[in-house]
C-alpha positions in Angstrom: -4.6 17.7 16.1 -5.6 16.4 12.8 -7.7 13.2 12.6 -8.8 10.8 9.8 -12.1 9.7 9.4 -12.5 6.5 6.8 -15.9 4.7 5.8 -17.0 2.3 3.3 -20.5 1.6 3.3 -23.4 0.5 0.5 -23.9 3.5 -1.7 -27.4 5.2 -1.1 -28.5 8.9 -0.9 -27.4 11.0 2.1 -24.2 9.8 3.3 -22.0 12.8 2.4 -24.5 15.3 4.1 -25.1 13.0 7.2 -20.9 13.1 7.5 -20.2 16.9 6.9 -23.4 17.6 9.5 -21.9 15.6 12.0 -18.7 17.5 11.6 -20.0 20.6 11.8 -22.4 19.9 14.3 -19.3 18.8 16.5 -17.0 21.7 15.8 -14.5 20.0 13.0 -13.2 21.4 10.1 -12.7 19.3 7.0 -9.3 20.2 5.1 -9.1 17.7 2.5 -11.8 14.9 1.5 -11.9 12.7 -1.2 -14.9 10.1 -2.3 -15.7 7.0 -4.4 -18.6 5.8 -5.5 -18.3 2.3 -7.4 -21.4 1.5 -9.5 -20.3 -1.9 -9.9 -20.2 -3.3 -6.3 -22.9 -0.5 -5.2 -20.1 0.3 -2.5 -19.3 3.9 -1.4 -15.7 4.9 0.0 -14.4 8.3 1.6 -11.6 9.4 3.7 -11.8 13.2 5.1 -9.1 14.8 7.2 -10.1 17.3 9.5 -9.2 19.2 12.9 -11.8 19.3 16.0 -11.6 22.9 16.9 -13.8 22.8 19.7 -11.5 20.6 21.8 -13.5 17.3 21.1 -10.9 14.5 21.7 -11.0 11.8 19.2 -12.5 8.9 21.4 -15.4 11.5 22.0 -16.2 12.2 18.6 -15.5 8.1 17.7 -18.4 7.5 20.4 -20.8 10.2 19.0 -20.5 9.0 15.2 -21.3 5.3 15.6 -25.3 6.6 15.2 -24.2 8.1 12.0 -22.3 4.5 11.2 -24.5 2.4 12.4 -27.7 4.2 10.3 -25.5 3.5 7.3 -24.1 0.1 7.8 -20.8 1.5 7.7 -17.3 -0.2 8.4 -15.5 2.9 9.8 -12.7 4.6 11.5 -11.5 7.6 13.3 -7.7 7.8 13.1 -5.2 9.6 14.4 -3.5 11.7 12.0 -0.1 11.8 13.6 -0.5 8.4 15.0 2.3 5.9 13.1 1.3 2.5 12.8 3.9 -0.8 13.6 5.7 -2.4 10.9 7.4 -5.5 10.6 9.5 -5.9 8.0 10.4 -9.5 6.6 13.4 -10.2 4.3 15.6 -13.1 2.6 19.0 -12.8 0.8 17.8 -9.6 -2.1 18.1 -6.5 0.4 17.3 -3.4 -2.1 13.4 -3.0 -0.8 14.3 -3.1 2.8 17.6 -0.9 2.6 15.0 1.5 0.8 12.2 1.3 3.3 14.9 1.5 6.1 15.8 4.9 4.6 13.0 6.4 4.3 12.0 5.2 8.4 14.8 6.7 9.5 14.8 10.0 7.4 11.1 10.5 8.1 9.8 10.0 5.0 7.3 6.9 6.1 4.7 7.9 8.6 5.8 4.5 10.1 7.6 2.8 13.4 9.2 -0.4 12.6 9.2 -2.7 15.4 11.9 -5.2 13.9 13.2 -6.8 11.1 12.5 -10.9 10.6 14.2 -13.3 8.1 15.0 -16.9 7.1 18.5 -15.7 6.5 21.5 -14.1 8.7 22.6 -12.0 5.5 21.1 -8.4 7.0 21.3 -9.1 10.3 24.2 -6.5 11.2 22.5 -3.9 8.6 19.0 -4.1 11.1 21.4 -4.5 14.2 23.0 -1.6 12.7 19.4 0.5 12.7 19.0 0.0 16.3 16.1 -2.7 15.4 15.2 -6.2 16.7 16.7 -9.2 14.1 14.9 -12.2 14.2 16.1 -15.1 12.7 13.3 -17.8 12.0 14.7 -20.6 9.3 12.0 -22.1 7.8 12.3 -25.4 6.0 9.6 -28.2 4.6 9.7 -29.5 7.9 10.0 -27.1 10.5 6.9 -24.5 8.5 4.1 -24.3 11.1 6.3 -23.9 13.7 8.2 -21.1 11.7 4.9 -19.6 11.4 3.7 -19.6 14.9 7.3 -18.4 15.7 6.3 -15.1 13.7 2.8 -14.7 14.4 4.2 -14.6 18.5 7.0 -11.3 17.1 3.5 -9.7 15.6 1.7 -10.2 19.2 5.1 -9.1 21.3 6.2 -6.1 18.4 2.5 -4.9 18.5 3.1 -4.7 14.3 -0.2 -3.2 12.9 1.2 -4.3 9.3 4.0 -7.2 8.3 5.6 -6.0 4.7 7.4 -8.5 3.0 10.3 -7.0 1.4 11.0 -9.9 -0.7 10.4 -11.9 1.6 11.0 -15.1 -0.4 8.9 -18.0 1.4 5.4 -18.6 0.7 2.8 -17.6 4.1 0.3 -20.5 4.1 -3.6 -20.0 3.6 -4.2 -20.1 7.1 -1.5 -17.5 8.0 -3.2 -15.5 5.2 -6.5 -15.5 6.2 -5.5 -14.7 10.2 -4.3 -11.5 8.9 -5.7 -10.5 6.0 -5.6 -6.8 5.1 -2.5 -6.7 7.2 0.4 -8.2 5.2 2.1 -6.5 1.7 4.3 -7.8 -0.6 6.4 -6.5 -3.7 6.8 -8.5 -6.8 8.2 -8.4 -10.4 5.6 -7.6 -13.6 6.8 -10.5 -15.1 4.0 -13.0 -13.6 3.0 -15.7 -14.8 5.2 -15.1 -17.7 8.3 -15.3 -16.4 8.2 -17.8 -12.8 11.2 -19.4 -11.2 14.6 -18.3 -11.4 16.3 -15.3 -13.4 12.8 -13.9 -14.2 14.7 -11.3 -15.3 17.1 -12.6 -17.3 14.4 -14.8 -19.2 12.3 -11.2 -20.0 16.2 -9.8 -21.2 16.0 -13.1 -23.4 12.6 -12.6 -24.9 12.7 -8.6 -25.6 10.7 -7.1 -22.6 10.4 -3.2 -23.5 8.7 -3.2 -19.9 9.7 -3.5 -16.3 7.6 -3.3 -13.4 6.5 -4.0 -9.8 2.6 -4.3 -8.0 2.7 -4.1 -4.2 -0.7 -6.2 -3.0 -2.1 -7.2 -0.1 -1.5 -11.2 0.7 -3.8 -13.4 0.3 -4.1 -17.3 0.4 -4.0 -17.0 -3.7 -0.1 -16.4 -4.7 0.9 -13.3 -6.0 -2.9 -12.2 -6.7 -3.7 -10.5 -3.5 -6.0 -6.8 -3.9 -3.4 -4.3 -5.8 -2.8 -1.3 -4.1 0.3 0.5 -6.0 2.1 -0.5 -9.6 4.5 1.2 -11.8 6.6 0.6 -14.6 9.7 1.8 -16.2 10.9 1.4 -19.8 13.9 -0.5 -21.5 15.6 -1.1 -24.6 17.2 -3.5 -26.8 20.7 -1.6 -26.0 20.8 -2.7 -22.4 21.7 -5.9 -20.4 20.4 -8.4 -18.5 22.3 -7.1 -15.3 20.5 -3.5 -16.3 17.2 -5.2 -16.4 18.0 -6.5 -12.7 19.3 -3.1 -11.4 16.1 -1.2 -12.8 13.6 -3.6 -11.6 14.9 -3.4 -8.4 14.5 0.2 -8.0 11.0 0.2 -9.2 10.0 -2.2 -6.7 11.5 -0.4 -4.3 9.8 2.7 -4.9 6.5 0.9 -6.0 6.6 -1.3 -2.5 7.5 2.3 -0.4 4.7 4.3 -1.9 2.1 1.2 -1.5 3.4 1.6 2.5 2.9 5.0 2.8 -0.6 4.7 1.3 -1.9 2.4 3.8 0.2 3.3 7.0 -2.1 7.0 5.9 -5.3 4.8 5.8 -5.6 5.8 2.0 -6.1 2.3 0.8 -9.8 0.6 0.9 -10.3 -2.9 -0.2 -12.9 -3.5 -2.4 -13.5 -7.2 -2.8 -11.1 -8.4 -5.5 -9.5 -4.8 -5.7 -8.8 -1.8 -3.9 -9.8 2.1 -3.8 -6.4 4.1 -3.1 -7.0 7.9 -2.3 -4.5 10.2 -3.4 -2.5 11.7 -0.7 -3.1 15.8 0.6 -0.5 17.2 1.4 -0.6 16.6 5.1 -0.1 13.4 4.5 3.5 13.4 3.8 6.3 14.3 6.5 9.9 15.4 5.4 9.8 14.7 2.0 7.5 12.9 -0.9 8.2 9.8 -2.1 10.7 9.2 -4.7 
């Protein structure tokens, strides 16, 4: 059994020690760490897989640490390696990120268990059905918005979703929905804002001579679109190619950019740190069947 130990703390002298004595004192073996320190916000981060190998279960060595966390004023974890975290997935009529992330759940790719599937629209409703997953239809209007909202916060309670992932999701969560769960909600968009808003952002970069296309997966927040980054990428075009190429490239690297942005949280890999985040890279344990595309 492998397990996952995460802390962010403020930076001071002795932390590393006081961790690696603690797991040696308790008969774990680190195989793989990795550690920030950020000179700017004074805050330190580190994630650190290792195996107990004197048959210390993980709520034993979780009640033994807190002196080490608490001397520290550390925000902490001890996490199951194998342990898959809930998703929910949320979707409106563009169906290329969650077709992608549905693939990669069902070929083991994702260290994830999706609970269910919601949207505004009935347009991927026998594609979910079709996966063996719960469809939830919730149409939102001007009107009928809180009630939409408290419709999907009660799928979150009853799914048991760790994380939501809106995979272009196209309806706008309001502050309040934001704040109640921060940290826990991801969404894909475009490179093109605030360039390009509105409709056809694509085809208005196609009009003005874009050389770049790209994605940012972020955490959601109550300020649109500007949420802590956790994964970006980009991909290069030319003058020779279309508007409808622009639109079948971007897609892709959203896909990709919203899947890999997934992985690194559902691994605990991703730290926020105030405005922005700290993403470790990922050891090799961290990925199942295959790495991500």
């Amino acid at each position: 059994m492998a397990l996952i130990l995460t802390v962010q703390c403020p930076s001071r002298r002795g932390i590393v020690a006081a961790i690696a004595n603690f797991l040696a004192d308790n008969g774990c073996n680190i195989t793989d760490s990795a550690q920030y320190d950020d000179a700017q916000t004074g805050n330190f981060f580190t994630r650190i897989r290792f195996v107990p190998e004197t048959g210390k279960s993980q709520d034993e060595l979780t009640e033994a640490f807190g002196k080490v966390a608490d001397e520290f004023e550390m925000e902490w974890g001890i996490h199951d390696a194998d342990q898959r975290i809930k998703v929910l997935l949320m979707v409106s009529n563009f169906g290329h990120c969650l077709n992608d992330l549905l693939y990669r759940w069902r070929v083991g790719a994702l260290p994830i268990d999706i609970v269910g599937v919601v949207s505004n629209h009935m347009t991927y409703q026998k594609v979910v059905v079709n996966h063996d997953l719960p469809f939830h239809h919730v149409n939102v209007t001007k009107e009928n918005k809180p009630e939409a909202e408290a419709r999907l916060l009660e799928i979150v309670d009853q799914s048991g979703a760790d994380l939501v992932v809106l995979a272009r999701y196209m309806q706008i969560l309001s502050d309040a929905l934001c704040q109640k769960m921060s940290g826990r909600i991801i969404n894909i968009h475009h490179s093109f804002l605030p360039s390009f808003k509105g409709a056809n952002p694509y085809k208005q970069a196609f009009q003005r001579g874009v050389k770049l296309i790209g994605a940012t997966a972020h955490y959601v927040t109550a300020d649109l679109d500007e949420g802590p980054i956790i994964e970006q990428d980009t991909i290069r075009v030319t003058h020779a190619q279309s508007s409808t190429d622009y639109v079948t490239l971007g897609r892709d690297v959203e896909a990709q950019v919203l899947a890999r942005a997934v992985h690194a949280h559902a691994q605990n890999r991703v730290f926020q740190n105030g405005d922005k985040t700290v993403v470790f890279p990922a050891s090799p344990g961290d990925f199942t069947s295959e790495r991500m595309g």
